[in-house]
C-alpha atoms as one frame of an Amber mdcrd trajectory, in Angstrom:
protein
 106.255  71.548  69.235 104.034  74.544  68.399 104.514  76.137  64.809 107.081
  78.424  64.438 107.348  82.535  63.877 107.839  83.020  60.470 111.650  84.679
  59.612 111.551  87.838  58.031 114.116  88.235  55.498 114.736  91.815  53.545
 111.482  91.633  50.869 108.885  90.067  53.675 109.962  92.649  56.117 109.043
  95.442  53.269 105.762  93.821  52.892 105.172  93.827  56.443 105.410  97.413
  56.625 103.675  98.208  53.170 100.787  96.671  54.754 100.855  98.625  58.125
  99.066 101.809  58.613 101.697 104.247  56.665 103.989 106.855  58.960 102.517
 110.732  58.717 104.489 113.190  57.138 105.547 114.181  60.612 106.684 110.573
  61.520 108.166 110.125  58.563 110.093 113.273  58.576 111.307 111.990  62.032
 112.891 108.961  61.268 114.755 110.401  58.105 116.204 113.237  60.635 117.053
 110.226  62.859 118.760 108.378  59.908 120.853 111.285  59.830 122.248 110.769
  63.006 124.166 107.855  61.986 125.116 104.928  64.022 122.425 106.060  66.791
 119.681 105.885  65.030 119.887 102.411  65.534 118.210 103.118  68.601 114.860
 104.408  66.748 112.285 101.487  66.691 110.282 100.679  63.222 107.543 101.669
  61.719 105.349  98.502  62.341 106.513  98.961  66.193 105.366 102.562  65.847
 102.025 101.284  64.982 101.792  99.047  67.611 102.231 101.266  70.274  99.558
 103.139  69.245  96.931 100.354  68.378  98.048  99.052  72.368  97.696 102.796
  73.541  94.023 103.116  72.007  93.250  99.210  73.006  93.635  99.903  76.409
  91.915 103.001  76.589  95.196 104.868  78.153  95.020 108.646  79.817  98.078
 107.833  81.758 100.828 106.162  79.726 104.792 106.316  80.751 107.592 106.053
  78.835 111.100 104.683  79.397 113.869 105.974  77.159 112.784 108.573  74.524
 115.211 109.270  71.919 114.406 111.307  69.726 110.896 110.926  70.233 108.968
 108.578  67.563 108.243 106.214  70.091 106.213 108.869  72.048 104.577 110.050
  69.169 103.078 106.775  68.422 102.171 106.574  72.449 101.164 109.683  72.099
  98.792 109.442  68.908  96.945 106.504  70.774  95.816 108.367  74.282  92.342
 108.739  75.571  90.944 112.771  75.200  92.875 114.476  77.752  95.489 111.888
  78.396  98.602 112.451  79.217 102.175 110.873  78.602 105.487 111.049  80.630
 108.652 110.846  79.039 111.756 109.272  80.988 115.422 110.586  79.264 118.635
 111.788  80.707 119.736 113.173  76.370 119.382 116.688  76.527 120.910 116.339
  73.151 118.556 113.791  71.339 115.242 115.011  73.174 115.422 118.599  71.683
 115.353 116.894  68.215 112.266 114.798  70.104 110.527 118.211  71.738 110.368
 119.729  67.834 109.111 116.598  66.365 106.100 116.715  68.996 105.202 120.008
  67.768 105.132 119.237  64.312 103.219 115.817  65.138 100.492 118.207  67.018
 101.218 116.060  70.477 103.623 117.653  72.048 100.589 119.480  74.708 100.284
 115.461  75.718 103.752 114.936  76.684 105.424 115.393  79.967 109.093 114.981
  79.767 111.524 114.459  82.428 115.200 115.240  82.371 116.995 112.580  85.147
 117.752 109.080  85.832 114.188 107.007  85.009 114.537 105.077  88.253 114.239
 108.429  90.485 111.456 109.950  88.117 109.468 106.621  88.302 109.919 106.562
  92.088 108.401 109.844  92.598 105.411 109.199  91.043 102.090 108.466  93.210
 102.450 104.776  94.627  98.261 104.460  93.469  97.428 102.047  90.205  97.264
 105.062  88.077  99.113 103.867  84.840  97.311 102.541  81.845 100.246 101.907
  79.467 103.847 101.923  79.533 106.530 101.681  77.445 110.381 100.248  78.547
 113.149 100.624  75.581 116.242 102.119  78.131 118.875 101.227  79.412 118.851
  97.227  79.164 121.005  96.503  82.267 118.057  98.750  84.200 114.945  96.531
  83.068 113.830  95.144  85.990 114.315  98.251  87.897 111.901 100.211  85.499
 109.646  96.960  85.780 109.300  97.090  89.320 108.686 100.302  89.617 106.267
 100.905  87.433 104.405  97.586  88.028 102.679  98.222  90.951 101.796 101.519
  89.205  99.628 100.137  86.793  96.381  99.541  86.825  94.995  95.847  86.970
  94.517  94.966  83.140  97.295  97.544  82.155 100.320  96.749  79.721 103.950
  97.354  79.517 105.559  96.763  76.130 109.020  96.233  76.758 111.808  96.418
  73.526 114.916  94.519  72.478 113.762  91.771  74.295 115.403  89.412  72.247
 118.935  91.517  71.413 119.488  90.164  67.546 118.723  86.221  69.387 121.699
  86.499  71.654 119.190  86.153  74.329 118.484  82.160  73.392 122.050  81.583
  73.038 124.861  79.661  75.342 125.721  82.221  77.819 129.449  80.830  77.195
 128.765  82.611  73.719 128.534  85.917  74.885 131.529  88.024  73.553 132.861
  91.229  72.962 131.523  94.698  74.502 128.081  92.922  75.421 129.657  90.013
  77.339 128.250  89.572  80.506 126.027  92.879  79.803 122.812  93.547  77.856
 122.743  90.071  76.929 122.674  88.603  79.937 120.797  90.891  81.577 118.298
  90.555  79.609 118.115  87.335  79.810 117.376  87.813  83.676 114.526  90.006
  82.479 113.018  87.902  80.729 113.227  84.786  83.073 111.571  86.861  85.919
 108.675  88.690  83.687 107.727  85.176  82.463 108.049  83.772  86.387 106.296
  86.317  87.868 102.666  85.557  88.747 101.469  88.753  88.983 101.314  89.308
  84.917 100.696  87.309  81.989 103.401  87.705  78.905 103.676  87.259  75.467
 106.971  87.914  73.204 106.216  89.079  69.859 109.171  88.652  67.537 108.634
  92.224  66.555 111.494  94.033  65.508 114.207  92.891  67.876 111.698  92.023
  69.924 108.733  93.426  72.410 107.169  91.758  75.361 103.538  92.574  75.801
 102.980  92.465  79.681  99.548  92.351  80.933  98.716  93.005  85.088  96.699
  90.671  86.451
């Protein structure tokens, strides 16, 4: 057996982030807005995430990056931060409500000339877009019953030697349980639709993949 992630409890999950590149005033004034929310700001990914996206924006050189579920728009900041001069990122949301809080954090983060949001189902705005290998980077953190959908359309989107980071792939480690332990609201749901996900991503020989035990989880997905 290969060794083992380490398990982040409460104090090495603070020094993770203490020793990350530090959130921006604008960033930071973000997620406490988010906080604010309540319950949904669950939805908001970390800081060390953050900072990921945008050392895998710049490490892929990305003008054309694509996003999947916005929020309130800290994810796309970090995208954002990380594009090529002149790049350009499109935003996927149906919230009206949580994506003017996102639109007003762009312009106080100085991006919000790079961002191209869309207001509609993902799976129609991701359909539309020029069938050519255009996209350098993309980011899926939606719906989790629509996964594969926003995989397979953006996959033959992306350029050869392009990456999609893809969120809550593990779903608190429900994913590696018994499917006969799936309860509740989620039974038969996320979980196990994720678990789909990730058996096909990992089966699919078009891509190599990685899962980073990242926050709840991110997939790093690299085309082939």
């Amino acid at each position: 057996m290969t060794r083992v992630s380490i398990h982040l409890d409460d104090t090495l999950q603070r020094y993770v982030v203490d020793h990350t590149t530090a959130l921006d005033a604008a960033q930071s004034a973000l997620v406490t807005r988010t906080a604010a929310l309540g319950d949904p700001s669950g939805m908001q990914i970390g800081a060390e995430q953050a900072q990921l996206l945008t050392l895998l924006t710049r490490l892929t050189g990305a003008r054309q990056a694509v996003e999947v579920g916005t929020f309130t728009g800290f994810s796309a900041i970090a995208i954002a931060r990380g594009l090529a001069p002149g790049g350009k990122l499109l935003c996927c949301d149906i919230s009206e409500e949580w994506t003017t809080i996102a639109r007003q954090a762009w312009q106080e983060a100085g991006v919000s000339d790079r961002i191209d949001l869309r207001l509609a189902p993902a799976a129609e705005t991701l359909n539309a877009l020029p069938q050519e290998e255009h996209i350098d980077f993309a980011f899926i953190d939606a719906d989790k019953e629509s996964y594969w959908t926003y995989y397979s359309a953006i996959l033959p989107r992306l350029r050869p030697g392009g990456v999609i980071a893809v969120d809550n792939v593990l779903w608190s480690g429900r994913v590696a349980e018994s499917a006969n332990d799936d309860t509740g609201a989620d039974a038969g749901g996320n979980t196990q639709a994720l678990r789909e996900f990730n058996d096909k991503v990992v089966r699919d020989e078009r891509v190599d993949v990685v899962m980073l035990p990242v926050g709840d989880g991110v997939s790093l997905i690299y085309k082939r």
